[in-house]
C-alpha positions as CSV (number, residue, x, y, z in Angstrom):
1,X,-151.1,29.3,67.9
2,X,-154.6,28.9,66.2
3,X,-154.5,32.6,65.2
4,X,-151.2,32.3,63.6
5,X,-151.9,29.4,61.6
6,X,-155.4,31.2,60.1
7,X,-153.2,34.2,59.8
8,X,-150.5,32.3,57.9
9,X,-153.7,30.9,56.1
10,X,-155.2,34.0,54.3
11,X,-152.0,35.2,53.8
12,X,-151.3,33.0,51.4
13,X,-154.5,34.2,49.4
14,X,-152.4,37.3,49.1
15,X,-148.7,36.5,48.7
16,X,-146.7,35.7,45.4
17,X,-143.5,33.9,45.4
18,X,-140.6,33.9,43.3
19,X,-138.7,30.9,41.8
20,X,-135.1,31.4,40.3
21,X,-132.8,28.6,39.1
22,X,-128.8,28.0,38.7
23,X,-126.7,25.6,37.8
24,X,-123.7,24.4,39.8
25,X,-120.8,26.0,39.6
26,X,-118.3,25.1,36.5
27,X,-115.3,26.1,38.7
28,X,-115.3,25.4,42.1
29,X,-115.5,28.6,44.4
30,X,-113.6,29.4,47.6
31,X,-113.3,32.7,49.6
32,X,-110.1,33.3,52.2
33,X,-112.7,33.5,55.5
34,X,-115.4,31.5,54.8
35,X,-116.3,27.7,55.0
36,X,-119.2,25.7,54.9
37,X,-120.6,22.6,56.0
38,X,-123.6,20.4,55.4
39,X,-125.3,18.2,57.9
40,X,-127.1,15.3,57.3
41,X,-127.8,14.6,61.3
42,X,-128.1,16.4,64.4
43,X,-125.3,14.1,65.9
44,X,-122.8,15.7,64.1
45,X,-123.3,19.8,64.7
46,X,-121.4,20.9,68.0
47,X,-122.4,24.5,68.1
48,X,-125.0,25.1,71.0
49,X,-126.3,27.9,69.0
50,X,-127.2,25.6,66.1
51,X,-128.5,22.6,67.9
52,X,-130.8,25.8,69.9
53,X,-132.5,26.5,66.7
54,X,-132.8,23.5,65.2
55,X,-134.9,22.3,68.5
56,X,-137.0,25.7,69.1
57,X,-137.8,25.7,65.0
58,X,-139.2,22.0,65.1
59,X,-136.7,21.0,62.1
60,X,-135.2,18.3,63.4
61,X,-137.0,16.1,62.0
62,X,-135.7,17.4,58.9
63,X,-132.9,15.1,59.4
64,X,-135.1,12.1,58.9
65,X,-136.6,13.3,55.9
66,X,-132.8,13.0,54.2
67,X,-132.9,16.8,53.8
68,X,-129.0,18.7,54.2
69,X,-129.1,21.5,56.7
70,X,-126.1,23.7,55.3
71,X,-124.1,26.7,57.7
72,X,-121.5,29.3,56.8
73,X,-119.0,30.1,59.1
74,X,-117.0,32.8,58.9
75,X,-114.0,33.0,60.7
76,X,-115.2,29.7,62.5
77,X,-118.1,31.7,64.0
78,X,-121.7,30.6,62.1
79,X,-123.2,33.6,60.2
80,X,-125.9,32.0,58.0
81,X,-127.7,28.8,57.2
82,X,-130.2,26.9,55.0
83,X,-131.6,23.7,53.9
84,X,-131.4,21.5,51.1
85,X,-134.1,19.1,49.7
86,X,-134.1,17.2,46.7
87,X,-137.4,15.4,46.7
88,X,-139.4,16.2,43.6
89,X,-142.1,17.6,45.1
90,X,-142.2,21.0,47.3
91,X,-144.3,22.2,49.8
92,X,-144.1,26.6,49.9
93,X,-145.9,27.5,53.1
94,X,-146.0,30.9,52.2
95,X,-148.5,30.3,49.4
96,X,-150.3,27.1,50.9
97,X,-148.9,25.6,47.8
98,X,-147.7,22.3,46.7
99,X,-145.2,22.2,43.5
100,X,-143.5,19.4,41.4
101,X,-139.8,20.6,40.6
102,X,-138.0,17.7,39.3
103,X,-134.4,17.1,38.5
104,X,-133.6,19.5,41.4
105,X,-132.0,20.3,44.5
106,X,-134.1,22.4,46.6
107,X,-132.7,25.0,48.7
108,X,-135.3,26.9,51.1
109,X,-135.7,28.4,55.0
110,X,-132.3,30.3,55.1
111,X,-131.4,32.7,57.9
112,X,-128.5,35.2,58.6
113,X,-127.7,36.0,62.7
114,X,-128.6,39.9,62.9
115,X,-125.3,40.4,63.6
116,X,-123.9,38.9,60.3
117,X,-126.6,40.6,58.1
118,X,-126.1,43.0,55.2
119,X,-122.3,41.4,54.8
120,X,-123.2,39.2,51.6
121,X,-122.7,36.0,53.5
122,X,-126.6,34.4,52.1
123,X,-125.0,34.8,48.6
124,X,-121.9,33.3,49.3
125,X,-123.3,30.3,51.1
126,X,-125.3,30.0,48.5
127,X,-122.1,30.2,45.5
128,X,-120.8,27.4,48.4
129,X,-123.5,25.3,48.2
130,X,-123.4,25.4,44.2
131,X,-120.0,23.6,44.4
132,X,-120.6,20.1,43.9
133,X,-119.9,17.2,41.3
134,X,-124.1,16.4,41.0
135,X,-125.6,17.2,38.1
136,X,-129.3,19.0,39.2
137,X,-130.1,22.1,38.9
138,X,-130.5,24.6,42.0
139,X,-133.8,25.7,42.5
140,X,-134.8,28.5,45.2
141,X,-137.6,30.8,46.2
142,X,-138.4,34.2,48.2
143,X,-141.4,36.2,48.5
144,X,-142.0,39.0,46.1
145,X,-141.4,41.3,48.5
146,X,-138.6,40.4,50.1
147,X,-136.0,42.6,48.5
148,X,-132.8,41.3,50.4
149,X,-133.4,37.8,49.6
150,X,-134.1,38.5,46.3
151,X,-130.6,40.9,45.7
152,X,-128.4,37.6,47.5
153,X,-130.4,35.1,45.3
154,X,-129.4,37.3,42.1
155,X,-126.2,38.2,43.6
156,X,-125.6,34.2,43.7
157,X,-126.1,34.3,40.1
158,X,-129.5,32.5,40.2
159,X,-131.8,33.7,37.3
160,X,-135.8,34.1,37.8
161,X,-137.8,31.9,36.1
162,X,-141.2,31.7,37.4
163,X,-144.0,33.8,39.4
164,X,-146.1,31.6,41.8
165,X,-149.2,32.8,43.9
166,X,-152.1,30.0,44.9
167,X,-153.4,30.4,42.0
168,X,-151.1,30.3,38.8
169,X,-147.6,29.9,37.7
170,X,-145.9,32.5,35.3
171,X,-142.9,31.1,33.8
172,X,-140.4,33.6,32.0
């Protein structure tokens, strides 16, 4: 555990991330086979598979922190899932980095099942996720090299607006 977290640690030194940013949607978007739905407790999410994850990841306690856990199901079968924060400040463990993002929603952690990978359904849960009456802008990140994430963040029609390592930001 020790060696992970100094691993994690200097590879921060290394990493760069990327920040894009979107509005919400002007129209809202809907596709034939696929729904989604945001948690704001534990209580309320039935699938074993979901409730496995969320205990073996730690996040629970996510739930407490007001933050929106947000699934995709496709075909009533979950395919890919996320979080949404909209505190004002952000904490990117990939570069050991605290930043301020204000006016925001914060989306962050996301992760396809294998089996559902390659399908486009990260971009659409996050078009889904754009649909919503609030105001704030959408703000999410990926690592530089992280090419998939990247292509379904663009794909969602996010647009790149800052370069972050440990030590600068590069806005665009």
């Amino acid at each position: 555990m020790y060696l992970n977290f100094f691993f994690s640690y200097l590879l921060s030194y290394f990493r760069e991330v990327l920040l894009f940013e979107s509005n919400r949607n002007s129209k809202i978007i809907s596709f034939k086979d696929e729904k989604i739905k945001k948690y704001k407790s534990l209580k309320n999410i039935k699938e074993k598979l979901l409730i496995k994850h969320l205990k073996e990841t730690n996040k629970i306690q996510r739930f407490n922190d007001k933050q929106i856990f947000c699934v995709l199901y496709h075909k009533n079968k979950v395919t890919c899932f996320g979080w949404i924060h909209n505190h004002q400040r952000c904490y990117i463990s990939e570069i050991n980095k605290h930043i301020r993002i204000l006016n925001s929603n914060i989306l962050y952690d996301f992760f396809t099942l294998p089996k559902s990978r390659n399908k486009g359904f990260y971009s659409k849960l996050l078009r889904l996720i754009k649909n919503t009456k609030n105001k704030k802008k959408f703000v999410i990140y990926c690592l530089k090299n992280n090419i998939v994430s990247k292509n379904g963040i663009l794909k969602a029609n996010f647009k790149l607006i800052k370069k972050i390592n440990r030590y600068r930001d590069v806005r665009f």
